[in-house]
C-alpha positions as CSV (number, residue, x, y, z in Angstrom):
1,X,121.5,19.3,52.6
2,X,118.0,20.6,53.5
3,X,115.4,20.9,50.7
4,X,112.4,23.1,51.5
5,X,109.7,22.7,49.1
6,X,109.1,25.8,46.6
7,X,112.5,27.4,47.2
8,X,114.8,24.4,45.9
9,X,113.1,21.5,45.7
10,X,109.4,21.7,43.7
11,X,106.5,19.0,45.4
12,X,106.4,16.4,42.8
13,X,110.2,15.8,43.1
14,X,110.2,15.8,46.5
15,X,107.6,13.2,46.5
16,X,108.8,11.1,44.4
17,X,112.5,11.0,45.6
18,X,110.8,10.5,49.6
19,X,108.9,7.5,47.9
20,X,112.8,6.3,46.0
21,X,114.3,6.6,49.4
22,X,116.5,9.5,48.2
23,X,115.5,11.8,50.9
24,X,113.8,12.1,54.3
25,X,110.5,14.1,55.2
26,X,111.1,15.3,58.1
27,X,108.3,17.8,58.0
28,X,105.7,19.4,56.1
29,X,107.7,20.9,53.2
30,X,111.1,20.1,54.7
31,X,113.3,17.6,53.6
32,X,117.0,16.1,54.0
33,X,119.5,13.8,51.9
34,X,118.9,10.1,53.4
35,X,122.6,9.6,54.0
36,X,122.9,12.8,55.8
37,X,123.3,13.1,59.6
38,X,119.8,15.1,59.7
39,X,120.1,16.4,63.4
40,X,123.4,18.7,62.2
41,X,122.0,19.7,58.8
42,X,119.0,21.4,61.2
43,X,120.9,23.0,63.5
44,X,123.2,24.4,60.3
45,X,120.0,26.0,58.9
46,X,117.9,26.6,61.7
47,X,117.1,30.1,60.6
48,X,116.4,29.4,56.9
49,X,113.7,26.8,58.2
50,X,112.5,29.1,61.0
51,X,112.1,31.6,58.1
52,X,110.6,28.9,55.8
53,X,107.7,27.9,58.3
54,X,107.3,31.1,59.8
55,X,107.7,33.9,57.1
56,X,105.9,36.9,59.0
57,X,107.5,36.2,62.3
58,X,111.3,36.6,60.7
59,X,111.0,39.3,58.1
């Protein structure tokens, strides 16, 4: 699963689970499960991160 930060996932949790090993960073705001297979869980929601980093360019 992908987390973006403010839309499911607020920064202090995020933090905190990154630091428990939980999830992965794999950008700024962007996270995945640690277990997951992160390449596929990009490509599955390319557009919702596209629209999270880049909210004028996809509205």
């Amino acid at each position: 699963m992908i987390y973006l930060v403010g839309e499911n996932l607020d920064k202090t949790r995020a933090h905190y689970q990154a630091e428990t090993g939980k999830i992965v960073q794999l950008i700024r705001g962007i996270y995945v499960d640690a277990d997951a297979d992160a390449d596929a869980n990009v490509l599955r929601h390319a557009i919702r991160i596209a629209t999270y980093l880049y909210p004028r360019a996809y509205r």
